[in-house]
C-alpha positions, 0 to 999 in steps of 0.5 A: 280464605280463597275461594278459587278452585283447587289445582295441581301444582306438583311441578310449576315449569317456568317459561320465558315469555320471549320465547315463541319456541319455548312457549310452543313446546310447553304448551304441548307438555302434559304436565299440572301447571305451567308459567308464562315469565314476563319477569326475570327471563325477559330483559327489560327492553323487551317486556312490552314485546313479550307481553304481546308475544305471551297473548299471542300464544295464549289465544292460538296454542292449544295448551296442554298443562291443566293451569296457565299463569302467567308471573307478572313483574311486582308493584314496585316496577314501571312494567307491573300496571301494564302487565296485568292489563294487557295480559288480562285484556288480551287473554284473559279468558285463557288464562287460570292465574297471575303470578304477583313477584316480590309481595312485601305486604297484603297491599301489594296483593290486594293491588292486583286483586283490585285491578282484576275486579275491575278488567274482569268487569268491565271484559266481563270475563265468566272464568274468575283468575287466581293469584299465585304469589312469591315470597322472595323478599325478607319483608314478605317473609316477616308479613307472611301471615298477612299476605296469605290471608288478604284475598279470596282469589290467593291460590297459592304462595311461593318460595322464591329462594333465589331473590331472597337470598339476595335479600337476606344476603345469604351466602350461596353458590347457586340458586336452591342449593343448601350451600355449606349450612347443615342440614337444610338452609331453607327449613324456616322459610319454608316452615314459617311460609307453609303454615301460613298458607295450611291456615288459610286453605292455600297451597305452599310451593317451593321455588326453583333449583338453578342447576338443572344438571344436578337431579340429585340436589333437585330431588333432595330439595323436593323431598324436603320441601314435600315432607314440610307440607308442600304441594309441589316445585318449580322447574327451570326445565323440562328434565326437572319436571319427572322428578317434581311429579314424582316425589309430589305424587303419592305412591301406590303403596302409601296410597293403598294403606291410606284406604284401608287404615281409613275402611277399618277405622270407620268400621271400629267406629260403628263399633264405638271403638276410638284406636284400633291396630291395622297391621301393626300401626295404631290408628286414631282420630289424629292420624285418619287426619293425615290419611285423608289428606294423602287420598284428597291429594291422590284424587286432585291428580286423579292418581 
């Protein structure tokens, strides 16, 4: 069960960290949580300059979005040891999470949770760093429930739907898209990977849309993923971030019933009454549960 505080993550915007522009301007966004990529967006001839290029913006800017992460390469790589400890020595006080790819077991998380134990102590580092975790192998989906119960620094998983359908094989055009499988090709990894993280106390994401020209597929994915229990999406780029805020957001009206189905049911309460009527709709035990997690939602984006 992690330990690690709680965040916002309704929108995650990924960021290449070769780029000194793009790193720049992300880090003026306002915006609840934002990733340095030394993965995927960055070739790998140029993976041991961006982890300088990432250290540099991390001390010098002055870095708007409420958590700083940084996704790392996975264990199976040339480049993951030296990630982690050139990032964590170089900045590791400016930084919030490490962002594993491609976790295929418990082992390969508690890699990183290790090395962490060691830089923090040996840099005596104050702030304790999390780790997010992608879940974008077919063998990391089959360990799910492993992977997120192993660390009490885990905050977090991740769908990561592009490189799972690659291996999986699934047959789609572009990365996020439902394709030609009704109604929604995602529903059990997502399902299966946010019950795994609701039983642990950690936050389900749901991983990138490609086609950033197509807000209404990105909109349509988010609600489907938000419905499921998810707190938040990535975004590819910026114009994708509004959308992710506002379908993770609770609106003002969803709100404001949530606070009087719960004034009244604790006024019934003192009256030894167990479900009550509040303006049409039955209110019990069961469902004040579901009340107050869209209110403990509303207050960690302070909404």
């Amino acid at each position: 069960m992690s330990t690690q505080p709680k965040r916002a993550r309704r929108c995650q915007l990924s960021v290449p960290g070769s780029s000194e522009k793009m790193m720049t301007k992300s880090a003026g966004l306002d915006l609840d949580h934002v990733f340095l990529d030394l993965e995927d967006a960055v070739a790998p001839n140029a993976k041991p300059a961006a982890r300088g290029m990432i250290v540099d913006a991390l001390n010098s800017l002055d870095w708007q979005p409420r958590t700083v992460c940084v996704r790392i390469n996975d264990v199976e790589t040339e480049w993951c040891h030296d990630d982690i400890i050139e990032v964590v020595t170089g900045a590791g006080a400016k930084l919030d999470t490490i962002m594993l790819t491609k976790a295929k077991s418990a082992a390969d998380v508690m890699f990183v949770h290790l090395m962490l134990d060691q830089l923090e102590q040996k840099l005596k580092l104050d702030k304790r760093i999390g780790i997010e975790c992608l879940i974008e192998e077919v063998e990391g989906m089959m360990n799910v429930e492993e992977i997120a119960a192993c660390s009490d620094r885990l905050e977090c998983l991740v769908f990561g739907m592009g490189d799972y359908s690659a291996s999986q094989q699934i047959q789609i055009g572009s990365v996020g898209a439902s394709g030609g499988y009704p109604p929604d090709l995602w529903h059990y990894p997502r399902y299966k990977m946010t019950i795994a993280c609701r039983a642990n106390d950690i936050d389900p994401v749901d991983g990138p849309y490609a086609n950033f020209r197509n807000p209404e597929g990105y909109q349509k994915e988010a609600e489907r993923a938000h419905v499921l229990g998810m707190v938040g999406k990535w975004a590819i780029h910026p114009s994708q971030i509004e959308m992710a805020n506002q379908v993770f957001t609770p609106n003002e009206e969803a709100l404001a019933t949530a606070h009087s189905q719960k004034a009244a049911y604790a006024e019934a309460l003192e009256q030894g009454l167990g479900a009550i009527n509040v303006d049409g709709v039955m209110v019990d035990a069961a469902s004040i549960r579901i009340v107050q997690n869209l209110i403990d939602r509303a207050d960690l984006i302070g909404s």
